[in-house]
C-alpha positions as a printed Julia matrix, in Angstrom:
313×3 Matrix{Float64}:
  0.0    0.0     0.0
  1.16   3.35   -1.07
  2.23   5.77    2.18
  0.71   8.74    0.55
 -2.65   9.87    2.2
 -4.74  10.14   -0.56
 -7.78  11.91    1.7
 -5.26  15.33    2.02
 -5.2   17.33   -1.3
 -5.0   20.82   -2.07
 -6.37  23.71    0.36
 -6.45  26.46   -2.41
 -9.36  27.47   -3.83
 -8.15  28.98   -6.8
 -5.62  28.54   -9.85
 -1.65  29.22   -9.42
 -0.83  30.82  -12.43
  2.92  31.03  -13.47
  3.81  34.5   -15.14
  6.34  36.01  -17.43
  8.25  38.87  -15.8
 10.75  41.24  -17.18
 12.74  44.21  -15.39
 15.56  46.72  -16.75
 18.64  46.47  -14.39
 20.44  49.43  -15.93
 20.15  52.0   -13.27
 19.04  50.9   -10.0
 21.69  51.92   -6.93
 23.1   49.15   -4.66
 21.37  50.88   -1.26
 18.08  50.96   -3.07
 16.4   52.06    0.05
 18.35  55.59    0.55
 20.09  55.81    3.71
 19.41  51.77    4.95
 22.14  49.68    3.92
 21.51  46.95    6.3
 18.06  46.3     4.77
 19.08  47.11    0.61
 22.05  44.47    1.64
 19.7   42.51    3.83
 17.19  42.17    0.78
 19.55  42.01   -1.65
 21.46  38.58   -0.2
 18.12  36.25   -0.44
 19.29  36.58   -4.61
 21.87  34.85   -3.8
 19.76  32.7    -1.45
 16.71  32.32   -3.24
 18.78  31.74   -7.08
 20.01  28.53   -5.49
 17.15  27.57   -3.0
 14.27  27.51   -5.01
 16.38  25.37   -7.88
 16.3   22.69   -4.57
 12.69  23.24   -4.25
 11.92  22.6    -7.7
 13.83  19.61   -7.62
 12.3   17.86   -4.29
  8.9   18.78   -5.74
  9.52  16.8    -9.23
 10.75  14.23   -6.77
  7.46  14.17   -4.98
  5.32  14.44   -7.99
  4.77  10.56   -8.58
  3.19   9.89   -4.87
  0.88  13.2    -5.69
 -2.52  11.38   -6.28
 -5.06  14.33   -5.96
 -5.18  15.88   -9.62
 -5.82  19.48   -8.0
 -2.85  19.15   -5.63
 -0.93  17.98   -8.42
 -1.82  20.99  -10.47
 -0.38  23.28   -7.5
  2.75  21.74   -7.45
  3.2   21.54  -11.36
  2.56  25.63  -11.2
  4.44  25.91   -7.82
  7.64  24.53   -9.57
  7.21  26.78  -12.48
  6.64  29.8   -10.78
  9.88  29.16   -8.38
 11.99  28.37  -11.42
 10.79  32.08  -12.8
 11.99  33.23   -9.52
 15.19  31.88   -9.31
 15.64  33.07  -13.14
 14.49  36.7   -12.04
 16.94  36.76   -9.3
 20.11  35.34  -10.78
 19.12  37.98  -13.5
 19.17  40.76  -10.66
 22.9   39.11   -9.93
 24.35  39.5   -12.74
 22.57  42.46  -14.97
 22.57  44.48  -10.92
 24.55  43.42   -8.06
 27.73  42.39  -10.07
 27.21  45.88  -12.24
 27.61  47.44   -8.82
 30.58  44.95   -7.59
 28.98  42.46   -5.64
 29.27  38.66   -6.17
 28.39  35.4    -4.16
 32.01  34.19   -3.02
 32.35  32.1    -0.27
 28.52  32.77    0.66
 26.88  31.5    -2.59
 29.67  28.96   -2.13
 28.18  27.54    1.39
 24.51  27.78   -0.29
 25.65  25.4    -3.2
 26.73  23.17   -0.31
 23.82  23.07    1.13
 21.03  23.09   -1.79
 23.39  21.27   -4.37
 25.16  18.5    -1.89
 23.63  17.84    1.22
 19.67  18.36    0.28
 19.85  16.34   -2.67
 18.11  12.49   -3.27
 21.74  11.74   -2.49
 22.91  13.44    0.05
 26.9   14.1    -0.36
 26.54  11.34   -3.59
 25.89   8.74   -0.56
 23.03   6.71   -1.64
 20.51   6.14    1.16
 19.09   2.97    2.3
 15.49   1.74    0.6
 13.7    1.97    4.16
 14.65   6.16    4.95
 14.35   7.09    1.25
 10.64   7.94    1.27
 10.89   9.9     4.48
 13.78  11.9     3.43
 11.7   13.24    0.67
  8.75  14.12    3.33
 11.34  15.54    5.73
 12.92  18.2     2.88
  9.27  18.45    2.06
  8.85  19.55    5.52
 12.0   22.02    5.32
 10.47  23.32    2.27
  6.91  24.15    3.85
  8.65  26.04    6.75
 10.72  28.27    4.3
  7.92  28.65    2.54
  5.55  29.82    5.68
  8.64  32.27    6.11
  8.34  33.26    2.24
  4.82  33.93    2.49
  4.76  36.04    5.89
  7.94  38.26    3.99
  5.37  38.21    0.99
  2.96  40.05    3.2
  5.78  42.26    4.69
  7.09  43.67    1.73
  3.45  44.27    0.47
  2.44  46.41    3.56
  6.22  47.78    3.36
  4.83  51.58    3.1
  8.37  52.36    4.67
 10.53  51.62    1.58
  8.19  54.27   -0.66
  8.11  56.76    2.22
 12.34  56.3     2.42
 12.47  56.94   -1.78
 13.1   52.62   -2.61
 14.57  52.07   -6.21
 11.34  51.22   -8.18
 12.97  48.47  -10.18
 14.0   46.57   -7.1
 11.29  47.06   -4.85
  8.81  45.56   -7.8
 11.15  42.57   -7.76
 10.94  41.54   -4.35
  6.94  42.78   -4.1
  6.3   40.66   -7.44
  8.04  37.52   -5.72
  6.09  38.17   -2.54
  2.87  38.22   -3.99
  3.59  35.11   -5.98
  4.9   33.21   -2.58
  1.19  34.11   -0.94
 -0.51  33.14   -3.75
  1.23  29.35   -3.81
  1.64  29.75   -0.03
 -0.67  26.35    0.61
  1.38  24.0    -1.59
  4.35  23.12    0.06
  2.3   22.25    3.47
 -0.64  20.41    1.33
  1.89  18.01   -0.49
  4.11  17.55    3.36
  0.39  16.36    4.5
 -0.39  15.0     1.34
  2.39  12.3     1.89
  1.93  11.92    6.03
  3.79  14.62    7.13
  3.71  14.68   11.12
  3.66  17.45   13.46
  6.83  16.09   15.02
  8.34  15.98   11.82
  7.1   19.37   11.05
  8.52  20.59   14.49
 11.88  19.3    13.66
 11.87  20.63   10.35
 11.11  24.43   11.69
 13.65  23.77   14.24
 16.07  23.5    11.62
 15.16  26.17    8.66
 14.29  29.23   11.12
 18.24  29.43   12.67
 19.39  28.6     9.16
 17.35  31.29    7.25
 18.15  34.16    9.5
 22.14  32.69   10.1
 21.87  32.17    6.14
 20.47  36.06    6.06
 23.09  37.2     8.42
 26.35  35.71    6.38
 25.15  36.6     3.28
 24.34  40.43    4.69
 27.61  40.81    6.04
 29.25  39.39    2.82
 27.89  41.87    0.93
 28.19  44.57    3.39
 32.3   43.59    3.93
 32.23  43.79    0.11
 30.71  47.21    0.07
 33.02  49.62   -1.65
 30.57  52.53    0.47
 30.67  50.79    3.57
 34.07  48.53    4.09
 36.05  51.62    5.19
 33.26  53.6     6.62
 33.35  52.44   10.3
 35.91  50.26   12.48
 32.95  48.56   14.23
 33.03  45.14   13.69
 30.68  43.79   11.07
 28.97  41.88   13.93
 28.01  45.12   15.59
 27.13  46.53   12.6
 24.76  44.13   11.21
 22.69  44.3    15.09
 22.44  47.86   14.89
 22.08  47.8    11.16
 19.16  45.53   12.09
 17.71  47.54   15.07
 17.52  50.78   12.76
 16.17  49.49    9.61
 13.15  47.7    12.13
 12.55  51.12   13.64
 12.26  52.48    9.87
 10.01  49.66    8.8
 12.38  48.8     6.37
 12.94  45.3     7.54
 11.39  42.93    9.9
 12.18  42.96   13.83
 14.28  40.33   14.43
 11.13  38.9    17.43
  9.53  38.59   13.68
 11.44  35.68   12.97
 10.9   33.42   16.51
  7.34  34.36   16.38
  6.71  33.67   12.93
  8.28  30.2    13.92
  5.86  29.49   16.65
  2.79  30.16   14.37
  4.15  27.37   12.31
  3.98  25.23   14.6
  0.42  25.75   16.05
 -1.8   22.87   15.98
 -4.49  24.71   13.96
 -2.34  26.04   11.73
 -3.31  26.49    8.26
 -1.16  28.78    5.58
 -4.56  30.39    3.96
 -4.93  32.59    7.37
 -1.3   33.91    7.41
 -1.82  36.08    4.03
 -4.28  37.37    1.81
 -4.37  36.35   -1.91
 -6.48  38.98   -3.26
 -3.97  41.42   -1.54
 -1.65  39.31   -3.61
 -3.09  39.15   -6.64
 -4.15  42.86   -6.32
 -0.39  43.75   -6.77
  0.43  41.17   -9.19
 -1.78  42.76  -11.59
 -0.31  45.86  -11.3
  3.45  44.72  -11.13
  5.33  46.91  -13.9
  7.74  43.93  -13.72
  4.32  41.84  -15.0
  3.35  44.25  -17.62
  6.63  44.76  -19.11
  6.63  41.17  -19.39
  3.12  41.1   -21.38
  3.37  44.7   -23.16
  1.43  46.51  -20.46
 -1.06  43.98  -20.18
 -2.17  41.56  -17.69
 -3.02  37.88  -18.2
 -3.96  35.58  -16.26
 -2.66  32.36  -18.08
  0.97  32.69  -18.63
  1.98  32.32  -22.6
């Protein structure tokens, strides 16, 4: 008998629709937010991040695919993994037509990421094949990493919708619409990732574990790569003897008292919502917010000469 629980399908109520999306790197400043460099670098690492990270989720998802037995729930996942691929494109775009225009590369950062995504989270792991009776569960388990990223992804979605902070500061159009666009997209396939971990018996333990694991690795991940690029700064690397430490805490504390970035008791708390019995992604976001913005994304309609549609070509 199959180990998937075919009774658990999808919890969204409406199409994910992958999009084209298009956006002109040319002039857009490194500290896109005027006067915040902690949160333009801050923002600006998860491209680095997210180029690498969501080519993992895509693959763990075609994994998963053949145990998917609910046709709608397998229609989420086939647009989930096309939408992340369009992210990962759209930020390894921003890399190399933006940040390395302005200086900035990976190094030893992007280096530790490929570690991670391309080595130790593969079928795999480390080219070590695992035994026949843990296979199965170490796709559910990086299933289960993936739906707590992915609750994180969804609750930044919301942030950097709401983010009234980075218009009121002057934010770089270009890259604001970037990480707004990619936002919206996470809320609107913000069910998936936690349908298909239940989908294939997924446990709260298991869930637990997994959350125990991706929160101190997203914000230690978010940290490195912050300071990378701030150590790399040509602005910044002579600017102050404080040590980069320091820096990024106060960096931090400032940009959450601009509303630039989230307060780091975001990241715990978000955690614990994850892990609430009753918990259910549709209640942490709003997909008409998200869709709202999506059809008005200039990133969108440059894409699909200034107009809107809602089946991608």
């Amino acid at each position: 008998m199959s180990k998937t629980n075919i009774k658990k399908a999808s919890s969204a109520n409406y199409d994910i629709i992958p999009r084209r999306v298009k956006f002109d790197w040319e002039t857009s400043p490194l500290h896109w937010i005027p006067d915040d460099p902690f949160a333009s670098h801050a923002l600006n690492e998860f491209s680095f991040l997210l180029t690498q990270g969501e080519k993992f989720f895509c693959r763990v998802f075609r994994t998963a695919l053949p145990h998917v037995k609910d046709d709608k729930l397998r229609a989420d996942v086939e647009a989930f993994i096309k939408q992340e691929a369009v992210h990962s494109h759209a930020h390894h775009e921003s890399i190399e037509g933006y940040l390395k225009r302005l200086g900035l590369s990976g190094g030893r950062f992007e280096e530790r990421n490929a570690l991670l995504f391309d080595q130790l989270l593969l079928d795999d792991p480390f080219g070590r094949k695992l035994p026949e009776s843990l296979q199965y569960q170490w796709l559910v388990f990086r299933i289960g990493l993936v739906a707590a990223i992915e609750h994180y992804t969804a609750a930044l979605g919301v942030f950097v919708l709401e983010a009234d902070a980075w218009d009121k500061h002057g934010a770089d159009p270009i890259v604001a619409d970037l990480f707004r666009w990619h936002g919206a997209e996470e809320v609107e396939h913000r069910t998936v990732a936690y349908d298909l971990y239940r989908h294939l018996g997924g446990t709260h333990s298991m869930r637990t574990l997994a959350m125990a694991i991706a929160f101190p690795a997203l914000v230690s991940l978010s940290m490195l790569g912050t300071a990378h690029m701030i150590r790399h700064d040509e602005k910044l690397k002579n600017a102050s003897r404080t040590p980069i430490p320091l820096r990024l805490i106060l960096g931090w504390l400032r940009s959450a008292r601009l509303g630039t970035f989230p307060a780091m008791r975001w990241f715990p708390l978000h955690a614990l919502r994850f892990l609430r019995p009753g918990y259910n992604p549709l209640d942490e976001a709003s997909t008409e917010q998200a869709l709202a913005y999506i059809h008005s994304s200039p990133g969108v309609l440059a894409a699909n000469n200034g107009v809107h549609h809602e089946k991608a070509e």
